[in-house]
Backbone bond lengths (Angstrom), bond angles and torsions (degrees), N, CA, C in turn:
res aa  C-N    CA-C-N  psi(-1)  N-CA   C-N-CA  omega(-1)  CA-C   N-CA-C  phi
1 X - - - 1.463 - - 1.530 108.45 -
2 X 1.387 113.48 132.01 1.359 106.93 -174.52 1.434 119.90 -82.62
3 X 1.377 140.93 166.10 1.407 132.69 -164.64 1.435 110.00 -100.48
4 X 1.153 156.65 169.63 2.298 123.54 168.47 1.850 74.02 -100.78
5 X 1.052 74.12 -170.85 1.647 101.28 -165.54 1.401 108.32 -90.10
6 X 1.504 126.00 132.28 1.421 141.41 -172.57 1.522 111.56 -55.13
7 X 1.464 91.72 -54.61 1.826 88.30 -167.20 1.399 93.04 -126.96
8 X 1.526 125.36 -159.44 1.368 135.70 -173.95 1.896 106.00 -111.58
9 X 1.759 104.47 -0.06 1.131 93.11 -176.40 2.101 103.24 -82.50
10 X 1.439 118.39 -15.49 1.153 114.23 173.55 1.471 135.91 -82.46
11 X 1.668 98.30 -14.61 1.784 122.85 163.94 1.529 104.54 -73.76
12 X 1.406 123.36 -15.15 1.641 105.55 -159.18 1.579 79.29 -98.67
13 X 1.211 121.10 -35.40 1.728 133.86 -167.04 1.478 98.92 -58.11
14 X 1.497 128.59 -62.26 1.148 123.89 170.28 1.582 129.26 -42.12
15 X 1.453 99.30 -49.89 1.670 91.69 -165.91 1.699 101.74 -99.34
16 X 1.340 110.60 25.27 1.884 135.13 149.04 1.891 100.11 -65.61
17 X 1.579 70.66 -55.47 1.984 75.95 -158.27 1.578 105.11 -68.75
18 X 1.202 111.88 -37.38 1.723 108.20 173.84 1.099 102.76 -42.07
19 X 1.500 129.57 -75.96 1.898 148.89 -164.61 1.367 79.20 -32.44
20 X 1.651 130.05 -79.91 1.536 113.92 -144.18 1.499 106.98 -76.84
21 X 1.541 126.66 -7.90 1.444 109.20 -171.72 1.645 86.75 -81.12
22 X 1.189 125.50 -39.87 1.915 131.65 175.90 1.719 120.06 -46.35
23 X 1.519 83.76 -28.05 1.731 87.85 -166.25 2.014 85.65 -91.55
24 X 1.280 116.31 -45.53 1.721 119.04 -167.86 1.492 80.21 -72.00
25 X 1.279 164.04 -17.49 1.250 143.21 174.33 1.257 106.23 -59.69
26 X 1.242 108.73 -63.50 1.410 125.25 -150.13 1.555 94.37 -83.13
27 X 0.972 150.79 -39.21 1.412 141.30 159.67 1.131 145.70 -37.56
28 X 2.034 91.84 -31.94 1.328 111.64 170.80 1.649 106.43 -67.50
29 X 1.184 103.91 -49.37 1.665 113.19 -170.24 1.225 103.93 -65.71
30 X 1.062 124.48 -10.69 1.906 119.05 173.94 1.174 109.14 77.38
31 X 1.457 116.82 52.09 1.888 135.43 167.77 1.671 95.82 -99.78
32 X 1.518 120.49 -40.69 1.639 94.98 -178.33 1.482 86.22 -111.19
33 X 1.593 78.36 169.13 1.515 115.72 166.49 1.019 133.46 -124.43
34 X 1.762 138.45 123.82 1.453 131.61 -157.83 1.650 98.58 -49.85
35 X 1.471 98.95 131.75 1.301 106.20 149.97 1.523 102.72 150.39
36 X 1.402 141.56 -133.80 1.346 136.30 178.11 1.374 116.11 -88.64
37 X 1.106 145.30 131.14 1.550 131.44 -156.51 1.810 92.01 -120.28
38 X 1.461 116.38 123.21 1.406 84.01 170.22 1.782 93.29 -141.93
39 X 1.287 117.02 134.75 1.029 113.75 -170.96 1.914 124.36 -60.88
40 X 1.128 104.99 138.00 2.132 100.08 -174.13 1.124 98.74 -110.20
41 X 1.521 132.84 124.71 1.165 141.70 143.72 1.688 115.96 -54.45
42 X 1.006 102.42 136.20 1.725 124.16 168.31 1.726 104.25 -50.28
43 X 1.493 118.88 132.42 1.326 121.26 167.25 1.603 116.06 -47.03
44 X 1.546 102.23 141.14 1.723 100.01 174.20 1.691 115.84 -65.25
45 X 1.114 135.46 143.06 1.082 141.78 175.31 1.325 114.42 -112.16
46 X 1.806 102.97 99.59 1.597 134.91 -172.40 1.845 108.38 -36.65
47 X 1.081 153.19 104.74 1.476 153.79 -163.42 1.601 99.97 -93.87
48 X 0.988 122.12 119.88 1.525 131.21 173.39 0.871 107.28 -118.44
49 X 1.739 118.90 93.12 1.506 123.68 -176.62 1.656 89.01 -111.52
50 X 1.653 104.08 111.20 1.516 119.28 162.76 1.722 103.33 -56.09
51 X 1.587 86.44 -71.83 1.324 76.72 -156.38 1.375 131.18 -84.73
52 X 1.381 120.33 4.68 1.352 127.01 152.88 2.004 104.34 -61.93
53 X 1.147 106.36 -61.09 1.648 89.48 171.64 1.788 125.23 -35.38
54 X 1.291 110.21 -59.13 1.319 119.29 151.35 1.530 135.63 -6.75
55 X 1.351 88.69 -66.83 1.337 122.60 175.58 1.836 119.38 -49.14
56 X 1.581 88.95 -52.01 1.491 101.55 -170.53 1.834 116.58 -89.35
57 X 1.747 87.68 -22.16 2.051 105.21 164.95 1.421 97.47 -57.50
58 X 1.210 120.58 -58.00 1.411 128.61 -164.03 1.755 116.54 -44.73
59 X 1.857 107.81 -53.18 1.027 119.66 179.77 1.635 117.72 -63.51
60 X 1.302 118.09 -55.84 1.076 117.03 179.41 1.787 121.70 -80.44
61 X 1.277 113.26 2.10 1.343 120.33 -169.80 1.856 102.62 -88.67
62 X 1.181 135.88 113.34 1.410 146.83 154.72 1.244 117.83 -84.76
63 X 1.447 110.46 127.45 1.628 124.58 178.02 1.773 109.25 -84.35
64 X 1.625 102.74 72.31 1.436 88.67 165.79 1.526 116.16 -122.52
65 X 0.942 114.41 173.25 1.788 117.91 -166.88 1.361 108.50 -77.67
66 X 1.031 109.71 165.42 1.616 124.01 -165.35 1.689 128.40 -77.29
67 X 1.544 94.97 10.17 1.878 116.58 -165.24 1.918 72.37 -104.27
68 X 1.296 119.04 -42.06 1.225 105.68 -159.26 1.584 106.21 -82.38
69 X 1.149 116.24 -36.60 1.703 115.60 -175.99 1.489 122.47 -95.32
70 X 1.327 116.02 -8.85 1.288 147.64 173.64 1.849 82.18 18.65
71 X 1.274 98.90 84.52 1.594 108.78 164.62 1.527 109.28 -127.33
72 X 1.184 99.77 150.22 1.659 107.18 174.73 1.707 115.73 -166.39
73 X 1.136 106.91 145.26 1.763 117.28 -168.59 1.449 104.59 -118.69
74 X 1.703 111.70 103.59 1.374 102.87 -163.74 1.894 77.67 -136.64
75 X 1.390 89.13 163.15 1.592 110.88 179.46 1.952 110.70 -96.20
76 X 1.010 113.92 145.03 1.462 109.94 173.15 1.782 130.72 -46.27
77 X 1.282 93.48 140.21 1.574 105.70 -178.46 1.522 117.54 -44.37
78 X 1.119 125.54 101.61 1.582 119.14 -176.35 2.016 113.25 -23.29
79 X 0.998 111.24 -173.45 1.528 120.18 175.79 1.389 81.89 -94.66
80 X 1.741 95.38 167.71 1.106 108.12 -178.14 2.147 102.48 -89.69
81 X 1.587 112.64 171.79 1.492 98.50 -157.81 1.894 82.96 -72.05
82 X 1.323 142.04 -51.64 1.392 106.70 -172.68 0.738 140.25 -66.04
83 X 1.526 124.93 17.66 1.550 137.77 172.13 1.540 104.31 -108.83
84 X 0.978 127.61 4.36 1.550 130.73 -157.55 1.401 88.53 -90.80
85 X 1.848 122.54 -51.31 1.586 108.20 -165.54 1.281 112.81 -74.05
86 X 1.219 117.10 -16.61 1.682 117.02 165.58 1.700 126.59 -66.24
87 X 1.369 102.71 -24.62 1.267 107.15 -152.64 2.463 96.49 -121.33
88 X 1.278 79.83 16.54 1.633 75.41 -171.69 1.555 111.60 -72.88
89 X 1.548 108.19 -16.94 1.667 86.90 174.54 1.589 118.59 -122.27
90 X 1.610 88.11 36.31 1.595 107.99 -174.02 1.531 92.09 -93.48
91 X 1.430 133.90 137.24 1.571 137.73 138.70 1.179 127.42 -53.42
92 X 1.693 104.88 99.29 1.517 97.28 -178.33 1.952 121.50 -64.75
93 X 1.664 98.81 -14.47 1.910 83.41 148.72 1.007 143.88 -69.23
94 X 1.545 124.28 -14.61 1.400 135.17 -144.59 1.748 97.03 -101.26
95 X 1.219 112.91 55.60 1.277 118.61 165.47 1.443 139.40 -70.54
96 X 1.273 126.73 113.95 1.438 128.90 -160.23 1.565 105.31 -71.53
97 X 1.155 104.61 112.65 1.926 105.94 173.57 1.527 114.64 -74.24
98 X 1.203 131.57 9.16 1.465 132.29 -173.92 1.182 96.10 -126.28
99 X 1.372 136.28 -2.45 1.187 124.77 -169.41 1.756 103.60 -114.75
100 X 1.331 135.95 95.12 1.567 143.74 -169.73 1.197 107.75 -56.76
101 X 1.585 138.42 -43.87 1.288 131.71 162.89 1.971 113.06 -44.61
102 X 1.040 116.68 -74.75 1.552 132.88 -174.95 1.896 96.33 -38.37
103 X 1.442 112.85 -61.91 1.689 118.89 -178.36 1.406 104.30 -48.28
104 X 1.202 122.12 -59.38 1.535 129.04 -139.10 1.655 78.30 -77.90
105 X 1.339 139.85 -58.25 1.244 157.06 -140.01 1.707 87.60 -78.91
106 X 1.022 127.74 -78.26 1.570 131.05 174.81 1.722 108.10 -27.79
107 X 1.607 106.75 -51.36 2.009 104.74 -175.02 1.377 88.88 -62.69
108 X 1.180 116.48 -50.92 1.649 121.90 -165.12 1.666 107.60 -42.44
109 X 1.144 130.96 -67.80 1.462 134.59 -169.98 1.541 106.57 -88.16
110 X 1.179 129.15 1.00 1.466 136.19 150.57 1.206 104.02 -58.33
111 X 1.430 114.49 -77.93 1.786 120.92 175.70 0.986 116.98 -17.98
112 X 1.311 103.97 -57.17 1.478 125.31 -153.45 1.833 103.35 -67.42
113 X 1.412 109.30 -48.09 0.887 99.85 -174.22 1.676 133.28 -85.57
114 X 1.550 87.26 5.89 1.492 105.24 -168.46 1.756 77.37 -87.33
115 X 1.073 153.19 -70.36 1.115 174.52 150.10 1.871 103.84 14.38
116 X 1.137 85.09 -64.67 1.608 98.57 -178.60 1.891 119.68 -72.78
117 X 1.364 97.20 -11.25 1.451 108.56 177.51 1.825 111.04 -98.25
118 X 1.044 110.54 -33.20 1.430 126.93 -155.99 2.155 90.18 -97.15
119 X 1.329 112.73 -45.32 1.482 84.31 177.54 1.968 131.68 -76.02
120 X 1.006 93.87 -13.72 1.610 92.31 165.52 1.615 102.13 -62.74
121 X 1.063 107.75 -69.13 1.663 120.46 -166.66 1.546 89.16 -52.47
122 X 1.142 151.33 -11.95 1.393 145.21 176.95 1.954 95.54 -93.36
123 X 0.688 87.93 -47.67 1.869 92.17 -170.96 1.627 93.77 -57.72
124 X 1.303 121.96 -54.24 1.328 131.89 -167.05 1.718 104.89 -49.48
125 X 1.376 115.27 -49.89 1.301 123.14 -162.89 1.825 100.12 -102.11
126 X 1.625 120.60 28.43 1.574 143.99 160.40 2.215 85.72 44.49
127 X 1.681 99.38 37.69 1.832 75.44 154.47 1.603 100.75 -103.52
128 X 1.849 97.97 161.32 1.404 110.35 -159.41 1.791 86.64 -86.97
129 X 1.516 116.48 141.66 1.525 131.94 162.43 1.214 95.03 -132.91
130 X 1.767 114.59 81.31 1.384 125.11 150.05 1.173 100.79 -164.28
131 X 1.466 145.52 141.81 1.216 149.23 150.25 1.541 111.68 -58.00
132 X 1.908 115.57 128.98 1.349 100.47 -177.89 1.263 116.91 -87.31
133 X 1.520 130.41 -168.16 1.105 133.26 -172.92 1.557 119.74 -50.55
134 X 1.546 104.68 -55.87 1.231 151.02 -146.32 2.183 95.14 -96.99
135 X 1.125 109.51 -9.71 0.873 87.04 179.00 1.914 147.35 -97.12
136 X 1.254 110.35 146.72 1.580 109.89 -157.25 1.161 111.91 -117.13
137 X 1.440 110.37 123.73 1.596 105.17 -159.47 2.251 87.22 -119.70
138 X 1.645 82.01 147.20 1.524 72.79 175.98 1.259 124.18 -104.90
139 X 1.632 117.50 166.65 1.294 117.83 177.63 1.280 122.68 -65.45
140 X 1.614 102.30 158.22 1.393 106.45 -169.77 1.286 101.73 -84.47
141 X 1.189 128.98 -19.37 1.686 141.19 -148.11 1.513 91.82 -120.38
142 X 1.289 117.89 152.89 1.623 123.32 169.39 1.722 108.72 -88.28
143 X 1.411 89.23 153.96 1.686 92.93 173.57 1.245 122.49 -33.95
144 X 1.728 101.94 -40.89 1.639 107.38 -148.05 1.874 104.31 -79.98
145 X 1.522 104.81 -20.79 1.372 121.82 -175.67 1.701 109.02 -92.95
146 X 1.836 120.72 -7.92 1.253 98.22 166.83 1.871 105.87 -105.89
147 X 1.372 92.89 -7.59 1.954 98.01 171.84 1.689 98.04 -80.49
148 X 1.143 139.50 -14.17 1.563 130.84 169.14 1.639 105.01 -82.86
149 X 1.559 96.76 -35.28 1.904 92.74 175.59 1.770 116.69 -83.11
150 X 1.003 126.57 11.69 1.337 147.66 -153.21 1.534 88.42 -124.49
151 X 1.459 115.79 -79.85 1.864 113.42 179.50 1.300 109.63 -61.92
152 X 1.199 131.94 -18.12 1.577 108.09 160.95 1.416 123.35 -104.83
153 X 1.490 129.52 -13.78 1.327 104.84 132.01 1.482 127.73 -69.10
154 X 1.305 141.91 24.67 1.277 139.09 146.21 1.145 113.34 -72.06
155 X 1.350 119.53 -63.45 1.629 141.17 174.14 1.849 117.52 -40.91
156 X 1.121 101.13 -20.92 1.535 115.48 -157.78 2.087 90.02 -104.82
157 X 0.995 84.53 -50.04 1.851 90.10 168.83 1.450 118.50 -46.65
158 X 1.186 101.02 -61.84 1.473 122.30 -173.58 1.506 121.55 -58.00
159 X 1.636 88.05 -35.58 1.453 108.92 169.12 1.275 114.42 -59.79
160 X 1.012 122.14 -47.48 1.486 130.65 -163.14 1.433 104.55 -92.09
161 X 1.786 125.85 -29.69 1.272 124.56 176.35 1.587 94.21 -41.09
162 X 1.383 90.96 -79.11 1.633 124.00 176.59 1.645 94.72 -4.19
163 X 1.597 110.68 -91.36 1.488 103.25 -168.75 1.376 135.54 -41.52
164 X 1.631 97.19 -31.85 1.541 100.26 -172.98 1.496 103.81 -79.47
165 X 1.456 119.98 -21.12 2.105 113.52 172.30 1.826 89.91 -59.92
166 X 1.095 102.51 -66.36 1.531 113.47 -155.73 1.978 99.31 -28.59
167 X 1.810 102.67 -57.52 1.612 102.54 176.60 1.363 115.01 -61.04
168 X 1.532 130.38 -38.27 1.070 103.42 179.15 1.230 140.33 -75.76
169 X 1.859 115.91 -12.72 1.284 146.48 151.37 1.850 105.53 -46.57
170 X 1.184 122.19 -32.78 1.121 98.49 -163.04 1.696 105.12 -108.92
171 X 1.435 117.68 -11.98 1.249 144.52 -177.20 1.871 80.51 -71.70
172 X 1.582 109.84 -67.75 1.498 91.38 178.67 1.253 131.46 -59.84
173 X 1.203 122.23 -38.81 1.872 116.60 165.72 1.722 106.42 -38.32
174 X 1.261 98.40 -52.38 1.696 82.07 -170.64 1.373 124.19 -60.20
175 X 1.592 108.10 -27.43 1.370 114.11 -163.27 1.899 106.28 -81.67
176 X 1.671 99.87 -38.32 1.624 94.47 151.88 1.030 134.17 -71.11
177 X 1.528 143.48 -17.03 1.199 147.15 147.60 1.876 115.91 -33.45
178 X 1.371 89.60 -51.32 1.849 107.57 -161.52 1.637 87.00 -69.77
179 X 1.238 109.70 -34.69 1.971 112.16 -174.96 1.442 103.90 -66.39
180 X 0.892 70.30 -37.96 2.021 74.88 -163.60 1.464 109.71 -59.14
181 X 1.520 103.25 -61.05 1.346 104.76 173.24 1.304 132.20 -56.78
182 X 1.505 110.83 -32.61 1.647 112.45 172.37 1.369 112.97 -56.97
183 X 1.494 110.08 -50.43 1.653 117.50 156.21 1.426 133.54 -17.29
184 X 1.744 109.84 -57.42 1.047 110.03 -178.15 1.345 112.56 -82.47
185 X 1.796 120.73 -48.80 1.210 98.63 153.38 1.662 167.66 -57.28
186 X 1.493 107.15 2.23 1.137 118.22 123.26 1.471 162.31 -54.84
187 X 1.405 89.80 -42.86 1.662 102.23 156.07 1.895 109.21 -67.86
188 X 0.900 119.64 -27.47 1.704 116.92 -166.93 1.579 91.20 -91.50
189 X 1.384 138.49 -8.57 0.980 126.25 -157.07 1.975 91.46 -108.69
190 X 1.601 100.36 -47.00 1.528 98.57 169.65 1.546 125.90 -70.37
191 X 1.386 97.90 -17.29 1.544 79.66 164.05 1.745 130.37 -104.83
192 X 1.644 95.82 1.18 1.608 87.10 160.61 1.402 124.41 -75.87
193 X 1.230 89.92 -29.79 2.214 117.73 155.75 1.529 85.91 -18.17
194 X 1.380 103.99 -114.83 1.441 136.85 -173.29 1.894 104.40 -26.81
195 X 1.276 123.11 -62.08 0.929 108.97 169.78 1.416 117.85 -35.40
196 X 1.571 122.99 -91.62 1.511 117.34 -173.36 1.038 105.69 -42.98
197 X 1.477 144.34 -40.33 1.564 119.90 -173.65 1.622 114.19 -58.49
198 X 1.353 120.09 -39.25 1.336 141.84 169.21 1.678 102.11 -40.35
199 X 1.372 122.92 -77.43 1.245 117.25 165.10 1.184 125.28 -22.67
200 X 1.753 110.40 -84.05 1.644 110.38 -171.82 1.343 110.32 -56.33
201 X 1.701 132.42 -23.45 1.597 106.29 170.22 1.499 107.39 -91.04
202 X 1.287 123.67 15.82 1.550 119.37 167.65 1.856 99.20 -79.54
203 X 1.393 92.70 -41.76 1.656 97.36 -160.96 1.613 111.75 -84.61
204 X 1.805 105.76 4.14 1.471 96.96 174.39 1.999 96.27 98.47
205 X 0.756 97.45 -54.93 2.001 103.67 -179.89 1.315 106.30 -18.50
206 X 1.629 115.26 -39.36 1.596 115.99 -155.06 1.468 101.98 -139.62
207 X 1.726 118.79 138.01 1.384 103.61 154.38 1.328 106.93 -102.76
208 X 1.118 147.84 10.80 1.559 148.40 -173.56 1.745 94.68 -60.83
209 X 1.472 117.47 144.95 1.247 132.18 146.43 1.843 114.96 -129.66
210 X 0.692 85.36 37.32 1.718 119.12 161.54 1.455 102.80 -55.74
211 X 1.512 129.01 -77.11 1.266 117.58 -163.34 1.881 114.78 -63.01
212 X 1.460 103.96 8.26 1.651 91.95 -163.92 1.780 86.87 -101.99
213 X 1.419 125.77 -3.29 1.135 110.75 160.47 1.735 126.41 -106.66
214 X 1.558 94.54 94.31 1.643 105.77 -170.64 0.913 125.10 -81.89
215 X 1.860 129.47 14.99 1.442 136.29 -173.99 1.531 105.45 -107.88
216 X 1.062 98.22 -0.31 1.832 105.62 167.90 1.565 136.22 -77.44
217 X 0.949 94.43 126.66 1.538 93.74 -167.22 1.741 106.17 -50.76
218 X 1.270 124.28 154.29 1.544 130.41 -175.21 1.577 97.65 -76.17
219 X 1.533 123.26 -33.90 1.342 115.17 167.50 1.788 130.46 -58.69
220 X 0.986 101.45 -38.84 1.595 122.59 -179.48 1.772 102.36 -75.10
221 X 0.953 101.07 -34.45 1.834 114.31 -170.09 1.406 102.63 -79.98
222 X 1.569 120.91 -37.79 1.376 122.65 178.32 1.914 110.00 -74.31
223 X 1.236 90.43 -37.31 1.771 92.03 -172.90 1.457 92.15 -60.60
224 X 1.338 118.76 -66.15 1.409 114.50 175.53 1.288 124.32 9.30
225 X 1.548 80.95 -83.94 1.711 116.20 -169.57 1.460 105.95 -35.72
226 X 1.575 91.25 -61.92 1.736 113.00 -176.73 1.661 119.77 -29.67
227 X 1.640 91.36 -45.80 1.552 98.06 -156.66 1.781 106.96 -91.93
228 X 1.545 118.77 -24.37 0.947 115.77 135.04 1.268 152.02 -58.97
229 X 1.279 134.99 -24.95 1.169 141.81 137.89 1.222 131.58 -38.50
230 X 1.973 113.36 -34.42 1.384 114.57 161.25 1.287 94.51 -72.89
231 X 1.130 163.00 -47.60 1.419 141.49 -126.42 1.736 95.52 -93.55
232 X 1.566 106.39 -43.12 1.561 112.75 176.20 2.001 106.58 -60.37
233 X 0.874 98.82 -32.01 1.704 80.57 -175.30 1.851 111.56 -79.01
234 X 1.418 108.98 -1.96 1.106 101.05 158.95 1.375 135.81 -55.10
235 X 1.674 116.78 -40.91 1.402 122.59 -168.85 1.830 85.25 -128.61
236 X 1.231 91.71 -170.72 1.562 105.43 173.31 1.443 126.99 -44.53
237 X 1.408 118.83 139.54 1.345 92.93 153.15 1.229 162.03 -98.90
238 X 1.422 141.11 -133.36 1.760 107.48 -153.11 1.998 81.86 -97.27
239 X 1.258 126.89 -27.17 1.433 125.76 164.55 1.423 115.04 -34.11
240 X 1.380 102.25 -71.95 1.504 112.24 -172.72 1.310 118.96 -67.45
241 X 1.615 101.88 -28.01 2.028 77.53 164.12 1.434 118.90 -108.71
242 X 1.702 114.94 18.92 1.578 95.54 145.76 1.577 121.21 -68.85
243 X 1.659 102.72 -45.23 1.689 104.32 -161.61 1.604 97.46 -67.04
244 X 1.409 133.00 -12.87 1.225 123.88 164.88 1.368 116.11 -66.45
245 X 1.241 131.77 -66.45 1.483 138.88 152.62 1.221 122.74 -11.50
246 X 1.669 111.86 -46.62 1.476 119.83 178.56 1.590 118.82 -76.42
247 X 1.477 91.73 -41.02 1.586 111.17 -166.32 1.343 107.81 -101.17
248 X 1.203 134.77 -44.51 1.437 145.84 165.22 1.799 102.51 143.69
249 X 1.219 111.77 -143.57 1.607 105.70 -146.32 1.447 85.26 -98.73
250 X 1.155 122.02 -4.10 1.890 105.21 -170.36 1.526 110.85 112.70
251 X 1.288 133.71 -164.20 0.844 142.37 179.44 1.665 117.84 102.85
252 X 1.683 117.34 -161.97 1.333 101.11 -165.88 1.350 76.94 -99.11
253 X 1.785 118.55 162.78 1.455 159.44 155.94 1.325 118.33 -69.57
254 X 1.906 88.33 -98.82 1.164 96.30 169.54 1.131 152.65 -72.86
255 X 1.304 142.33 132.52 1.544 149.47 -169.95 1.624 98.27 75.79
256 X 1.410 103.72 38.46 1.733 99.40 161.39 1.697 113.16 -78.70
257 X 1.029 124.39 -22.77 1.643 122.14 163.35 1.479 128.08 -66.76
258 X 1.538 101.94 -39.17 1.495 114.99 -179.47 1.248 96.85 -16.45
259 X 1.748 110.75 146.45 1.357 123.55 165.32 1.907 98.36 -91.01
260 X 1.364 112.00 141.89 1.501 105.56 174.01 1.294 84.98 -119.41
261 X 1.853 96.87 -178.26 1.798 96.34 163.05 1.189 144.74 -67.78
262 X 1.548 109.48 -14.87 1.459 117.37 -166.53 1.674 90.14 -80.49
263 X 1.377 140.69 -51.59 1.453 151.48 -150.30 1.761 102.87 -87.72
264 X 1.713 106.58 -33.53 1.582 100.77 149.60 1.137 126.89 -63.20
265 X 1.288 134.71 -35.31 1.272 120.24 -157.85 2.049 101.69 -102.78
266 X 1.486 109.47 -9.78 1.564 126.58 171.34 1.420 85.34 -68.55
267 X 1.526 111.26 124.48 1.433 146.95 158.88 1.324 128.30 -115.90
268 X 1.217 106.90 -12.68 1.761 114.64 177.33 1.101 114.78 -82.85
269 X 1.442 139.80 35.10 1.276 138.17 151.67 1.710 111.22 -124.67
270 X 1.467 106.35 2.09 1.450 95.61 161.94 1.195 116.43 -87.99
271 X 1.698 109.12 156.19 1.231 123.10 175.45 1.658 105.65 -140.05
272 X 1.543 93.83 121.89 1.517 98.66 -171.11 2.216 120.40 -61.88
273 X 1.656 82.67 -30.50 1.991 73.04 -178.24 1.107 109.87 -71.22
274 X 1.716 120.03 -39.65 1.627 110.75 170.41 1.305 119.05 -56.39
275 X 1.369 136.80 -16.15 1.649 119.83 -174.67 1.450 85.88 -95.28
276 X 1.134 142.12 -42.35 1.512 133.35 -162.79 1.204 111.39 -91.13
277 X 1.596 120.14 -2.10 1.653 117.16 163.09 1.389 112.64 79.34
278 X 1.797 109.82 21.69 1.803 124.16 -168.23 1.990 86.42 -98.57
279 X 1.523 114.12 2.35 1.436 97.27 -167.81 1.393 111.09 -88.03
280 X 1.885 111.03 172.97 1.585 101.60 179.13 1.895 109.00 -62.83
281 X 1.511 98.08 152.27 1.618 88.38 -178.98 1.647 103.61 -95.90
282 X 1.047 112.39 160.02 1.239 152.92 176.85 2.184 92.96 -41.76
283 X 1.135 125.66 131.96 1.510 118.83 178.89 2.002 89.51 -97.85
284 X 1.115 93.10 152.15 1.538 112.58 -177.30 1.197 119.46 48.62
285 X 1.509 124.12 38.11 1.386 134.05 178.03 1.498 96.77 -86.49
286 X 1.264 119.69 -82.62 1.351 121.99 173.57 1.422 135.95 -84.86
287 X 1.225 103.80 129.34 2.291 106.35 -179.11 1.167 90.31 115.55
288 X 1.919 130.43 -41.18 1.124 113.09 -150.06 1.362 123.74 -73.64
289 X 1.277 121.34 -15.52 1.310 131.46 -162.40 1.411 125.70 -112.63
290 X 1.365 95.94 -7.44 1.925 124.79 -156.39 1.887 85.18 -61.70
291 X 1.384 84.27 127.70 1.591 100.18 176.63 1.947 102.35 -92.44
292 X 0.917 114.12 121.39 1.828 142.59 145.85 1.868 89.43 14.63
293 X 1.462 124.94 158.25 1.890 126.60 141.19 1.114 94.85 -92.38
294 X 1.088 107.28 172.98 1.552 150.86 -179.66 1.321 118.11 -54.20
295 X 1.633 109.82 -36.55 1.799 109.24 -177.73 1.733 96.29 -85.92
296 X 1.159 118.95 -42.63 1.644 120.78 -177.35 1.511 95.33 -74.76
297 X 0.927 173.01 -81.03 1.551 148.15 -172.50 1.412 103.65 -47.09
298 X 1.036 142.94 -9.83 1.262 121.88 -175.61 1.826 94.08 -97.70
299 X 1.336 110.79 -49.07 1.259 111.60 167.24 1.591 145.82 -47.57
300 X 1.815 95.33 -26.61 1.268 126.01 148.56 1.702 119.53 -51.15
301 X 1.464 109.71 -50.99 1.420 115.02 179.08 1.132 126.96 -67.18
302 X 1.911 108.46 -26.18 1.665 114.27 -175.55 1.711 92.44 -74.33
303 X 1.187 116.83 -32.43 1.269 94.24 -161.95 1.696 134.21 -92.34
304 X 1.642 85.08 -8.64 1.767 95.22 152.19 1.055 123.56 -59.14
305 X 1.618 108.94 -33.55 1.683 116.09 -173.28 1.920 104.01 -77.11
């Protein structure tokens, strides 16, 4: 009794071995020939079943009148006549399918002409091709679904109102921020102003009292400056005639003693008893002033007491 086969790897093995005993058959008999063998199917043979076509026109075909199917097979609207002498030995079939102007233009005067044929024949048979005044066509959508599309484009508005206050709110913080601060740094800038000016006319540097009038424009305050400043570079400035004031008018310092030659060889201001101490002395230079010792002031004191 034979066993069937365990798995599918011994069914594929078999009908392996058929193919080559089929293929060594047929080889023997001199059907192949060395080289690539590849099998050719027979051409399809085209089926022209009339009357099954027939058959199936029949089923799906309905006899209704022409108000109901309003079909029609019409050819395109001629050119217009000033395009006609350009176009007379052009084929108005020979329409380019890659080209979107030529297509769109071809549906276009198709329409058109289906259009222009079909409304007489509509007038003829009194159907109306006009929408009336009065007329109300209904929605496709329910109320309740264009009042939900209505509250969320409300919501979506609002939203966005919303953001754009929020930016311009914050566009303004910055721009008062930037004020503010220019503000303060101005004030910190005029009053280090005022300070150092305060100094150098404390210290003599400056006579300007210029900075104590602060309602002046910085233009008017500069000309000022200007025109005083020419007047100061006339004479000294306000430096040089404090340290003159302090120090005296200037002049030379050092080596004001130096002996030169002219003041060596000047002898007419010596006088021999004054350098040798033979001159009259001075009355109340000496004795006169001699302060008391220590035991006689003290002895002085017992005896006040």
């Amino acid at each position: 009794m034979d066993t069937p086969p365990v798995s599918g790897t011994d069914s594929d093995s078999d009908d392996s071995l058929v193919t080559d005993r089929e293929l060594q058959d047929a080889f023997s008999r001199g059907l192949l020939k060395p080289g690539l063998n590849v099998v050719l199917e027979g051409p399809k043979k085209a089926a022209n079943d009339v009357a099954g076509l027939k058959q199936c026109l029949a089923e799906f075909k309905r006899d209704l009148e022409w108000v109901e199917r309003l079909d029609v097979t019409l050819g395109p609207v001629p050119e217009a006549s000033e395009l006609q002498s350009t176009l007379q030995n052009k084929d108005q079939k020979a329409v380019d399918a890659e080209d979107d102007f030529q297509r769109e233009m071809s549906f276009y005067r198709q329409a058109q002409a289906a259009v222009l044929a079909v409304l007489p024949r509509l007038h003829q048979l009194k159907v109306p091709t006009k929408r009336p005044t009065d007329y109300f066509a209904e929605m496709a959508k329910s109320d309740q679904q264009m009042q939900k599309i209505r509250q969320k484009l409300q919501t979506k508005q609002a939203a966005m109102e919303k953001s754009e206050k929020a930016k311009q709110l914050r566009a303004l913080r910055k721009y008062g921020k930037k004020v503010q601060t220019e503000v303060l740094q101005k004030r910190q800038r005029e009053k280090t102003h005022m300070m150092n000016a305060i100094k150098k006319y404390q210290k003599g540097f400056s006579d300007k009292l210029d900075f104590l009038e602060g309602d002046q424009k910085p233009n008017a305050r500069g000309t000022k400056e200007k025109a005083k400043g020419q007047q100061m570079k006339k004479g000294p400035s306000a430096k040089r005639r404090y340290k003159n004031q302090k120090f005296g008018f200037g002049g030379k310092k050092k080596g004001s003693k130096w002996n030169t030659r002219e003041s060596y060889d000047d002898v007419s201001s010596f006088r021999a008893k004054t350098a040798h101490g033979k001159g009259p002395k001075k009355p109340g230079k000496k004795g006169s002033n001699k302060r008391p010792g220590k035991r006689t002031r003290d002895k002085m004191k017992n005896r006040t007491r």
